[in-house]
N, CA, C and O of each residue as an XYZ file, in Angstrom:
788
protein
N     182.370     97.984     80.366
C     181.382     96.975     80.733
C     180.594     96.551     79.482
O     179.820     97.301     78.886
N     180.840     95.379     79.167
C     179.671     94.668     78.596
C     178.125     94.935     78.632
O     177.520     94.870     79.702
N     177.333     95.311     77.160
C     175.913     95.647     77.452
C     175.637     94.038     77.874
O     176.427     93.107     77.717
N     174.059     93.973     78.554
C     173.367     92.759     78.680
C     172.640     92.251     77.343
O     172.544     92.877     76.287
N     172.163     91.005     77.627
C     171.551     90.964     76.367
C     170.289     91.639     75.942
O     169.881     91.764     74.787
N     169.748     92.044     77.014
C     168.580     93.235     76.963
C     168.492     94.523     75.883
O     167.818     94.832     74.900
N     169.924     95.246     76.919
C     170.253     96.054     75.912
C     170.752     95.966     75.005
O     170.836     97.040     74.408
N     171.313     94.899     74.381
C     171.535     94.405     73.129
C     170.489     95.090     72.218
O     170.585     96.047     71.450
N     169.393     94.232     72.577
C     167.870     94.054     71.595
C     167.814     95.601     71.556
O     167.883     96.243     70.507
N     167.662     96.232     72.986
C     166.723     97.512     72.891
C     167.603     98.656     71.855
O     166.987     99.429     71.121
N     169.354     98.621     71.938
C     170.185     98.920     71.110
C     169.512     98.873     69.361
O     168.996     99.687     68.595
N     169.968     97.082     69.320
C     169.561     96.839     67.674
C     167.667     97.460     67.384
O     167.315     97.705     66.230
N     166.911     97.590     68.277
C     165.323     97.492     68.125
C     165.280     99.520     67.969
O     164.343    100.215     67.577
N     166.023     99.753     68.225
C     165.771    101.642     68.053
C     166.472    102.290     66.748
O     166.119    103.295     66.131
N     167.546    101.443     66.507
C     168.214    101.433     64.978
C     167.058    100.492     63.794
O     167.166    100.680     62.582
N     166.550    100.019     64.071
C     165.148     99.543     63.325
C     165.125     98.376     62.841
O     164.543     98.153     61.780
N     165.937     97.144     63.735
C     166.506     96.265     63.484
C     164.756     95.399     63.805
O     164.213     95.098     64.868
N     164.375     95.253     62.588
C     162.905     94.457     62.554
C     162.678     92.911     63.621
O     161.547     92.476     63.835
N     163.806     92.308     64.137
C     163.776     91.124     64.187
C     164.218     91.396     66.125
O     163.942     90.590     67.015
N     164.721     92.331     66.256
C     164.800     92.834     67.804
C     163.816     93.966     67.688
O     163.728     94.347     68.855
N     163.215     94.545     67.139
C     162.150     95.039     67.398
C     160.680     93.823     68.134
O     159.862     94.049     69.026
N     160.920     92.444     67.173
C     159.840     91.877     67.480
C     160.108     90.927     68.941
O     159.198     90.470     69.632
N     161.601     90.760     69.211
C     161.722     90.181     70.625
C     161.521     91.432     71.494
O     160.603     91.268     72.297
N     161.886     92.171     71.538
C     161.307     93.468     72.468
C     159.709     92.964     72.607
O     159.256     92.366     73.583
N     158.984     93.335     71.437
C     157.411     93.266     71.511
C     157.452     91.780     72.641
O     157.283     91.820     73.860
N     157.691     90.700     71.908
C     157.487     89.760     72.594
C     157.518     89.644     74.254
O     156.723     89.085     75.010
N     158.739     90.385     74.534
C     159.293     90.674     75.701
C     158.520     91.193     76.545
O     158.362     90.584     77.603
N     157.736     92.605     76.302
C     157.151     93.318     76.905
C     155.604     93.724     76.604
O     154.893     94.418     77.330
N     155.256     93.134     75.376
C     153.651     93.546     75.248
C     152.702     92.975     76.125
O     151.728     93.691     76.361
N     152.749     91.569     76.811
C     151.796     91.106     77.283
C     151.167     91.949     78.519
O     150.011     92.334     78.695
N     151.997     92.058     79.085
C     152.704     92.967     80.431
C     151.804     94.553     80.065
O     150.773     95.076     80.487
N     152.569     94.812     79.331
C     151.704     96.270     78.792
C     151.114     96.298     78.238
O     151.115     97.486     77.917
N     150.149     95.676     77.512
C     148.506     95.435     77.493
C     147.910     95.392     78.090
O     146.918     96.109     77.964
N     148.087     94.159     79.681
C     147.659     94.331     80.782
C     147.219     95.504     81.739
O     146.227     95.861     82.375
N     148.545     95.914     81.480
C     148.593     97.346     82.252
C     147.832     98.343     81.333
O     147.110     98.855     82.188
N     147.628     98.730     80.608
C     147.139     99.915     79.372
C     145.423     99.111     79.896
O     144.665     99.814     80.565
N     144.985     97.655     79.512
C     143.547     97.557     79.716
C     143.209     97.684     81.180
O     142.028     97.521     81.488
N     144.244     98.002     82.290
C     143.975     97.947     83.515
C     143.197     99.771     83.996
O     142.240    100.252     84.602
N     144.636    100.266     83.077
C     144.896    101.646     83.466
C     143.360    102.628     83.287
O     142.678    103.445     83.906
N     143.426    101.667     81.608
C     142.403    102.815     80.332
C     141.197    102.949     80.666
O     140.654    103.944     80.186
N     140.464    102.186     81.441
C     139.053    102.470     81.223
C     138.332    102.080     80.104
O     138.911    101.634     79.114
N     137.019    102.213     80.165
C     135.792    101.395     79.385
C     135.711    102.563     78.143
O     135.589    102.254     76.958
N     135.805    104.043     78.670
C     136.111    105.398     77.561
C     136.324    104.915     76.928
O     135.687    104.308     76.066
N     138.038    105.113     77.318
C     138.864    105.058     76.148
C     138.989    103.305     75.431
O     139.279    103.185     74.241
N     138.787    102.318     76.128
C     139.172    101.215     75.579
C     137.737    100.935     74.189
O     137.712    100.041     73.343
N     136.780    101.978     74.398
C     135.870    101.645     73.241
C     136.189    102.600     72.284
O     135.194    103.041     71.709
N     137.237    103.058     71.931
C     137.673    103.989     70.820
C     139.294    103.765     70.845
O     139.957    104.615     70.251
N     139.891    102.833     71.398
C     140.898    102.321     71.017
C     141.500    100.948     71.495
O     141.205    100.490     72.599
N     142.435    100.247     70.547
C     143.060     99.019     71.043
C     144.254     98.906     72.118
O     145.382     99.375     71.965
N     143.762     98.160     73.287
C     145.188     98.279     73.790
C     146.128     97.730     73.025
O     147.176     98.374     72.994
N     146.106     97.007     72.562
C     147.857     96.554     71.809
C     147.991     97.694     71.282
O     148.902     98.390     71.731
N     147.162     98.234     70.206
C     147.943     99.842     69.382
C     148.334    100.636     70.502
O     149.304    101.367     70.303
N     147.716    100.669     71.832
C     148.280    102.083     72.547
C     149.611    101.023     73.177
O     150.636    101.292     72.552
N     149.743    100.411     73.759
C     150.402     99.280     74.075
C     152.066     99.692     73.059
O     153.165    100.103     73.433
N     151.583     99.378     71.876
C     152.774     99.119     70.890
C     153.228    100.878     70.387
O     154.230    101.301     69.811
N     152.544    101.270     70.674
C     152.757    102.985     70.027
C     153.767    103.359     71.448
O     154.720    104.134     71.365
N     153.412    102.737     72.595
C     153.802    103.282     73.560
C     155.738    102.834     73.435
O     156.694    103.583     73.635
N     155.735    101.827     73.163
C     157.191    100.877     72.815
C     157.740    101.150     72.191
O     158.947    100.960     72.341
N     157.132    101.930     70.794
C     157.648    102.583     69.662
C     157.806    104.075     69.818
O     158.577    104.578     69.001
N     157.264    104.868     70.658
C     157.855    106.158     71.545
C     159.030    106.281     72.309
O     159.728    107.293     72.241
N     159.404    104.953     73.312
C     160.388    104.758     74.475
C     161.385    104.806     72.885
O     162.169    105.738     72.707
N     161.244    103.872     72.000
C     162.369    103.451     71.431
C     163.103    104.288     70.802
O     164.331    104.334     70.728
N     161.987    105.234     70.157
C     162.574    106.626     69.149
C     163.126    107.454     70.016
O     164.068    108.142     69.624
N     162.696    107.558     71.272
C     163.450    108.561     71.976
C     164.767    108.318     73.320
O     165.225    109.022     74.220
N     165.000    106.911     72.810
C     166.175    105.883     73.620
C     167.615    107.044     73.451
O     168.343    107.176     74.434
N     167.813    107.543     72.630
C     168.773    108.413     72.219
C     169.570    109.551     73.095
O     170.730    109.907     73.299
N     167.872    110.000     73.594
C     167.723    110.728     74.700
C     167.935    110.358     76.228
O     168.133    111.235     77.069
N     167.888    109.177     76.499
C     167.910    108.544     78.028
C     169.209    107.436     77.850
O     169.756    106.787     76.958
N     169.307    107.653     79.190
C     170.647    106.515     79.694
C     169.986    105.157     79.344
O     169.000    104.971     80.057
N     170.199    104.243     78.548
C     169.790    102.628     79.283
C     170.792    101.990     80.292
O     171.995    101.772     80.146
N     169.509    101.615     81.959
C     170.283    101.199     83.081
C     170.229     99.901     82.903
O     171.288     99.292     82.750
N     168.932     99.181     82.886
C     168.525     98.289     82.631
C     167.582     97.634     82.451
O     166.644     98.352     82.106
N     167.230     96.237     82.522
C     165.917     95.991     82.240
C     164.451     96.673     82.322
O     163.529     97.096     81.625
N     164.943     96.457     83.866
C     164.016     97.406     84.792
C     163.631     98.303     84.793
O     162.431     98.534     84.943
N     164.835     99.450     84.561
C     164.695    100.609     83.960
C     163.949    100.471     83.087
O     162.849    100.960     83.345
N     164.045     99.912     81.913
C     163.411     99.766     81.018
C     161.777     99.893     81.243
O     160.926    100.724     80.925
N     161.780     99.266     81.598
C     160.327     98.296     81.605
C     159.516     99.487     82.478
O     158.389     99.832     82.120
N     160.074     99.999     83.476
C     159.280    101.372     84.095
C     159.456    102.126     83.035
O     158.571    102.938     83.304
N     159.934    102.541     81.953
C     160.186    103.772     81.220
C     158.828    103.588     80.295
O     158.061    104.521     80.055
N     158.683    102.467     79.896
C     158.046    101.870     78.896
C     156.113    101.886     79.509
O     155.086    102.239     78.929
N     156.333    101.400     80.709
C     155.140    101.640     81.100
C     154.614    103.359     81.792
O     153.467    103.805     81.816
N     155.752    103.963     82.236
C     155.226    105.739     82.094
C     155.008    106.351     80.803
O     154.369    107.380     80.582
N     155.637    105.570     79.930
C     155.609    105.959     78.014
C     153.879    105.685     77.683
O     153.151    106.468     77.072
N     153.354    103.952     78.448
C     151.931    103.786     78.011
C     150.857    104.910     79.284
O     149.698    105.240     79.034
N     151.480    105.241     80.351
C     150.447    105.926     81.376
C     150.091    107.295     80.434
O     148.969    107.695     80.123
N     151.146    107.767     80.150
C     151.218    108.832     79.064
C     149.980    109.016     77.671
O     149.272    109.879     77.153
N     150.321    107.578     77.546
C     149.776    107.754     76.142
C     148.284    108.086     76.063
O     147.597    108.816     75.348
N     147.877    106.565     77.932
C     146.729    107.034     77.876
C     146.235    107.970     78.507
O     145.087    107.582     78.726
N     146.362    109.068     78.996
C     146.083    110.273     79.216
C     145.901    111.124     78.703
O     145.076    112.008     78.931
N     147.096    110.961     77.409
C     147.036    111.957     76.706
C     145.309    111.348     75.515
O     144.477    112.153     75.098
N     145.271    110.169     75.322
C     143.950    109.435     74.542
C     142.911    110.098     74.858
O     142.223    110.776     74.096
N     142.680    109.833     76.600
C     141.538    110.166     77.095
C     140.949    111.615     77.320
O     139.807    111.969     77.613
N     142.296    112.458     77.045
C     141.753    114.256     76.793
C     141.671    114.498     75.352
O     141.442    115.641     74.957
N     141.835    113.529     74.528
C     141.796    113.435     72.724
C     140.641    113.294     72.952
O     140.196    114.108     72.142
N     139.106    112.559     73.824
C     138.302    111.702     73.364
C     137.794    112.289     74.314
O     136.760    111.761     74.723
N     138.222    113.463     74.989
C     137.756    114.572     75.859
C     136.908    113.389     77.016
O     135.841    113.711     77.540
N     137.587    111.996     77.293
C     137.004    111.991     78.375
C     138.175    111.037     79.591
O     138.645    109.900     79.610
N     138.252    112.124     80.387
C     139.494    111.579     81.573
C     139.108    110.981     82.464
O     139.870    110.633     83.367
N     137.804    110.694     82.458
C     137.043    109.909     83.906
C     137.062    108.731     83.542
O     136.856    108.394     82.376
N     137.325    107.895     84.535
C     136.868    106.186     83.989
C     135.225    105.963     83.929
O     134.450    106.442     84.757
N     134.868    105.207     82.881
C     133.602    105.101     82.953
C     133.223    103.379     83.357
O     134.207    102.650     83.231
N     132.182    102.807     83.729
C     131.931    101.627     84.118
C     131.756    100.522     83.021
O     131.190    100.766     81.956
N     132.213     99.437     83.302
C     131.912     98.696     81.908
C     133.107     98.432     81.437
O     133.935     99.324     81.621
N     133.527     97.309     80.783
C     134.721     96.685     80.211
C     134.489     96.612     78.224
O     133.367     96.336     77.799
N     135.262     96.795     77.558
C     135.059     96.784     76.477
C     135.543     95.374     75.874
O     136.513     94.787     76.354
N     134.802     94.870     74.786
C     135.178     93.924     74.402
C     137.114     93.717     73.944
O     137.821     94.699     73.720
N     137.483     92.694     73.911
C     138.740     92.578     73.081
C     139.231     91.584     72.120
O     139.011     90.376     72.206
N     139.884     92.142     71.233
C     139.988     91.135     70.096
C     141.032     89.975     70.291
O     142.044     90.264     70.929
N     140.899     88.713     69.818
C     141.617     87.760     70.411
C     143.001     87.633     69.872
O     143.474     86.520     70.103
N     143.518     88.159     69.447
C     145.062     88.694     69.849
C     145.489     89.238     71.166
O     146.255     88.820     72.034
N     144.502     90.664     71.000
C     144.541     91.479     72.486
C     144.197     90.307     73.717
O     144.405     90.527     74.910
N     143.793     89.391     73.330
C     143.158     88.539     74.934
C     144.184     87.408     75.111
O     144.304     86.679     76.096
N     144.846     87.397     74.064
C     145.889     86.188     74.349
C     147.302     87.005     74.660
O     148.293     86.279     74.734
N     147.502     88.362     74.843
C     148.573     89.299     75.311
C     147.841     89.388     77.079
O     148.534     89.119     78.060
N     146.530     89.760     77.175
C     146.538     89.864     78.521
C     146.254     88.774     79.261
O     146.257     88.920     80.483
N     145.998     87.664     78.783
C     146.313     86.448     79.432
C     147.344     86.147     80.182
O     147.386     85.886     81.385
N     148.759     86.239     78.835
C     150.022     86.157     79.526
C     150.446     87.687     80.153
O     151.559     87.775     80.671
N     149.402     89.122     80.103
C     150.009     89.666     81.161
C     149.522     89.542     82.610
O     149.865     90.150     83.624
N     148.693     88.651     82.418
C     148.057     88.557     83.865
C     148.155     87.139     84.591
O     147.657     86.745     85.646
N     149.076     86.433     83.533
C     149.886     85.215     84.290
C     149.991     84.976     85.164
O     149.671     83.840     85.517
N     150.527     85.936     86.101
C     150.866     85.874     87.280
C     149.646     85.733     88.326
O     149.927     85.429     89.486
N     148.591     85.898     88.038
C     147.733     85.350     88.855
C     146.256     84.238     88.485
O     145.085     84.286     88.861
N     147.041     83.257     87.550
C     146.384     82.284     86.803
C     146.754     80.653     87.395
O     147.715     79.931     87.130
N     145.710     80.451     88.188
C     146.089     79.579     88.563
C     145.614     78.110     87.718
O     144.477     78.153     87.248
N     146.418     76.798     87.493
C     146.034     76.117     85.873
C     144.279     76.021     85.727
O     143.754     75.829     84.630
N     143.442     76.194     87.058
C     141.998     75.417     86.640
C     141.553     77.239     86.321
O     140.829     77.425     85.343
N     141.870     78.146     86.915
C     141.931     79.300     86.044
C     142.142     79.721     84.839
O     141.477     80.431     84.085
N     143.185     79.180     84.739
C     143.357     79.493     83.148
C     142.762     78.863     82.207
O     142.517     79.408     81.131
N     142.397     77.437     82.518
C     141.284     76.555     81.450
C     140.108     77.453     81.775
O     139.212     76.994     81.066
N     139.754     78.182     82.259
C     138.488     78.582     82.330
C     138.618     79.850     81.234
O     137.620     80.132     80.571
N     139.767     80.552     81.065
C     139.865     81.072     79.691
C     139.566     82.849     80.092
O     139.924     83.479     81.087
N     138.756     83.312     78.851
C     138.171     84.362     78.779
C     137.193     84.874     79.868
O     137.246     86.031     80.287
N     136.332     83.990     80.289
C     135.567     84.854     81.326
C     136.342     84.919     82.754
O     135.962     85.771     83.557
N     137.156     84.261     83.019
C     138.177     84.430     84.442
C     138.876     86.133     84.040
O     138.768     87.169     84.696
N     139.552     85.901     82.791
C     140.242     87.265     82.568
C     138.952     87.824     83.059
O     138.646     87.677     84.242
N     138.220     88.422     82.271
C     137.273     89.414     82.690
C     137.042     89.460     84.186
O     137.240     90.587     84.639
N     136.666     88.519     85.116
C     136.556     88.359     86.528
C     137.817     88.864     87.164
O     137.808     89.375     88.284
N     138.863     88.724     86.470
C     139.884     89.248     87.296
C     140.091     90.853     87.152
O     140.294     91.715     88.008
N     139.923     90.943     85.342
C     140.086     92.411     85.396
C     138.781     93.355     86.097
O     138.878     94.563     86.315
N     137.535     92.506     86.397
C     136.732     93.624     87.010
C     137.118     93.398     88.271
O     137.142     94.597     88.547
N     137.394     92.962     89.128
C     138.559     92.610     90.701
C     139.233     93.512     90.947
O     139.139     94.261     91.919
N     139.835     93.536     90.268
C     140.816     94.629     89.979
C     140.665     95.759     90.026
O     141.345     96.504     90.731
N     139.238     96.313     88.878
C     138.841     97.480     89.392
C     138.480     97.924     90.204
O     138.752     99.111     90.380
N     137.461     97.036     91.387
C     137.136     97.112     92.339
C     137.795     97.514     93.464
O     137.179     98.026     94.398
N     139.412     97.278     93.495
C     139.818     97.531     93.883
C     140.545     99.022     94.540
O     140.392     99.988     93.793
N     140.979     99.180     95.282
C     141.443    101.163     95.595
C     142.311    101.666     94.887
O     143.231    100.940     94.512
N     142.289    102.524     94.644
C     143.459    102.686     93.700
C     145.073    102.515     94.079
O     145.953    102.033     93.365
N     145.158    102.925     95.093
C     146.981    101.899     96.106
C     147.002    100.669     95.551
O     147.905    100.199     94.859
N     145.842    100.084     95.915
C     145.833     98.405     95.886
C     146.066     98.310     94.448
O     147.059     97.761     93.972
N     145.299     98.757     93.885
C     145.328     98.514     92.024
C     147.128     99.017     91.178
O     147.940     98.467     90.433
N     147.017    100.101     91.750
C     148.936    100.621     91.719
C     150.190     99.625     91.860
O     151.241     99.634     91.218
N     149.758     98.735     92.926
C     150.985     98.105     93.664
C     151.157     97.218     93.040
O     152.252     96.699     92.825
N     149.642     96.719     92.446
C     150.155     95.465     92.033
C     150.530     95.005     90.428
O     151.009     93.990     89.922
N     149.949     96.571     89.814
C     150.210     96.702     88.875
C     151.703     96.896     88.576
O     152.272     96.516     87.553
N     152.364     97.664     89.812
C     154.011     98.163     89.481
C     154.912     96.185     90.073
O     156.033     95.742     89.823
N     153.905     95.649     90.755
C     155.027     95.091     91.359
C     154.450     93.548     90.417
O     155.239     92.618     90.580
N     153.363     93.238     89.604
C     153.197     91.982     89.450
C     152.961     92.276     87.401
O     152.903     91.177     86.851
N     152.890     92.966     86.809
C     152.787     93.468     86.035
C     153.805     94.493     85.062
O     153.948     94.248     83.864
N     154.528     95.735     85.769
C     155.356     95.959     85.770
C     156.851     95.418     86.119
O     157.904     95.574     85.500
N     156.589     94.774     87.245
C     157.747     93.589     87.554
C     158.759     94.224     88.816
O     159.423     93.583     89.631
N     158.635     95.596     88.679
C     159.319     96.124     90.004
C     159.480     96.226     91.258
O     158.579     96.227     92.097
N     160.967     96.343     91.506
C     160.840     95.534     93.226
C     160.404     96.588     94.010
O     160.285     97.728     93.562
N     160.045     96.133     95.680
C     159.637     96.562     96.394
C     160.178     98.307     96.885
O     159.448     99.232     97.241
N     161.602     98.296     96.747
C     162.156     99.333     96.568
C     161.888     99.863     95.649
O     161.190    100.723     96.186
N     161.842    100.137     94.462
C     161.226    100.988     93.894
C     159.489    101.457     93.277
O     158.978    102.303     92.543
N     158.983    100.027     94.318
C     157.402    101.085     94.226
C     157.382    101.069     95.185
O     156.557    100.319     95.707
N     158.400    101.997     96.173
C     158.275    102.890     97.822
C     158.595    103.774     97.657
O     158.307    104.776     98.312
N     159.464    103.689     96.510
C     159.816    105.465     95.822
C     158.564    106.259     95.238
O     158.004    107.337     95.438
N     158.400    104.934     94.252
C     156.872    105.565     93.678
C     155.523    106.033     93.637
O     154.787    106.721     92.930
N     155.500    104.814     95.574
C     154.321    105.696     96.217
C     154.657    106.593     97.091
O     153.849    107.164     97.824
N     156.085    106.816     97.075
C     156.135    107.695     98.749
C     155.931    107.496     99.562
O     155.344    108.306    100.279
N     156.387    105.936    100.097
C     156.338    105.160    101.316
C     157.609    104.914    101.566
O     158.344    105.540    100.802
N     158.205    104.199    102.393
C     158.964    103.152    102.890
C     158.933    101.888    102.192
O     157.816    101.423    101.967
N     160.129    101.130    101.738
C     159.817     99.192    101.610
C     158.923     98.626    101.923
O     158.018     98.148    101.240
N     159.211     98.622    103.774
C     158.540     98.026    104.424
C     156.498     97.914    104.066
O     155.628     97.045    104.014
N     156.657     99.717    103.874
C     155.428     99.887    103.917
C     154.795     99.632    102.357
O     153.570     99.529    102.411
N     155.163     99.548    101.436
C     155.233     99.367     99.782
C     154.813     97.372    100.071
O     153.860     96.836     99.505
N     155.791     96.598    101.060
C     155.280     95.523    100.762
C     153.868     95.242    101.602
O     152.887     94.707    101.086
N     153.919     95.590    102.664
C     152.696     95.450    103.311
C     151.216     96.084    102.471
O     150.056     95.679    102.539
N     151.776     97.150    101.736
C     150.505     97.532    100.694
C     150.381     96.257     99.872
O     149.420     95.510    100.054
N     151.335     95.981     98.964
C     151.283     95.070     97.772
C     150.156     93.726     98.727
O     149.009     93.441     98.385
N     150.931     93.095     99.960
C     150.279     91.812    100.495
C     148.849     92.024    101.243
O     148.167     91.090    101.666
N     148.495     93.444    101.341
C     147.010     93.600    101.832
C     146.059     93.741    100.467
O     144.859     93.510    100.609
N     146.596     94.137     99.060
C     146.339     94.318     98.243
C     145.880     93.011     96.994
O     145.022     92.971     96.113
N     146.890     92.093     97.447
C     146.750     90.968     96.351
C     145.860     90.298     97.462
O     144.829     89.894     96.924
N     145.873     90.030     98.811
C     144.917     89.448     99.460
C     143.305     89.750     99.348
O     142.370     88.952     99.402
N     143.301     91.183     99.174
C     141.713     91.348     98.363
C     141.784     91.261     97.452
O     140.682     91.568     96.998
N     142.646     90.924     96.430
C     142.118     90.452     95.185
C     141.685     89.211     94.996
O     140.781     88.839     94.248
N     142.498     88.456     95.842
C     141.693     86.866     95.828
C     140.708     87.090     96.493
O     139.932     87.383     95.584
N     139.923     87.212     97.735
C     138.752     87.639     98.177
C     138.176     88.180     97.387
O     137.047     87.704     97.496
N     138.145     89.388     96.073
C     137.350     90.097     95.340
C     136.848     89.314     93.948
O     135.888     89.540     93.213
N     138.127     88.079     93.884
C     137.602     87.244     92.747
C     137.348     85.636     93.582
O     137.978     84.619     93.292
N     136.607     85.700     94.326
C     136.313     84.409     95.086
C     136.854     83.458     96.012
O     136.417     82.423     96.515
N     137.969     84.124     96.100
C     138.978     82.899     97.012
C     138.960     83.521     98.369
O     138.269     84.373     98.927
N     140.040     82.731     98.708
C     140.000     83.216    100.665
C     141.441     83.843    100.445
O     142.249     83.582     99.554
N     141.585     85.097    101.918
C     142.472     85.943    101.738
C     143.796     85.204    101.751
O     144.724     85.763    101.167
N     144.057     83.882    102.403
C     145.259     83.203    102.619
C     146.095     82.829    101.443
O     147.158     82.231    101.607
């Protein structure tokens, strides 16, 4: 069987091929920035950058590709984001603090133009002209949110994974994995101003 062109990149990007290293990044940082400033907390995000934990996390999956099957994208892309859950865990017992604390940390505008496009998916266009303070409105929404709700939608709108496999991941059923995800994104529009419909 023919690799995809995925694994192409992720192939040439672990042999240190600089130029599929940077379509990888391209590929997957926005996404996992998102997720890393979702995950990290106000702690840790004021004693570190998500893109560095973000990109350290990409540059871990890759060195240790050697070691794991590549299935596919997907695969991928979950490996990559348990590589950043990791990282920050392991940050937040470095900085001896594992609790989330309240409060959002500033970000530098690189970092804000990665979680822009990782949070695409729920930018609607008069949203997105509104820029920087919507991000923030969405990412404190978000927090507000339960932690299921914050999970689901992180694995399924962020991470990108289908319904079947965040039912594995919560230890539900499909059925019951989508009905979380659609009670979940429905308070998020309610939590950032809209109506649940």
């Amino acid at each position: 069987m023919q690799p995809d062109r995925h694994e192409k990149i992720v192939l040439e990007a672990s042999k240190g091929s600089s130029s599929a290293l940077d379509e990888l990044f391209a590929r997957h940082l926005p996404g996992l920035v998102a997720f890393v400033r979702a995950r990290a907390g106000n702690a840790i995000l004021k004693r570190e950058e998500c893109f560095d934990l973000a990109q350290s996390a990409c540059r871990e999956v890759l060195q240790d590709l050697a070691q794991h099957d590549y299935e596919d994208e997907q695969n991928f892309r979950h490996w990559l984001f348990l590589a950043a859950e990791r990282k920050i865990l392991d940050r937040a017992r470095y900085h001896g603090r594992a609790k989330r604390a309240g409060g959002y940390a500033q970000s530098s505008v690189s970092e804000a133009e990665m979680l822009r496009a990782g949070y695409a998916w729920l930018a609607t266009p008069s949203r997105e002209a509104a820029g920087r303070e919507e991000l923030e409105r969405a990412e404190e929404a978000l927090q507000r949110l339960p932690e299921d709700y914050r999970q689901a939608i992180l694995l399924a709108r962020v991470v990108g994974l289908p319904h079947a496999r965040i039912a594995q991941l919560l230890g539900c059923n499909e059925a019951a994995a989508r009905g979380l995800l659609r009670r979940a994104l429905a308070r998020l529009s309610v939590e950032m101003g809209g109506s649940p419909d």
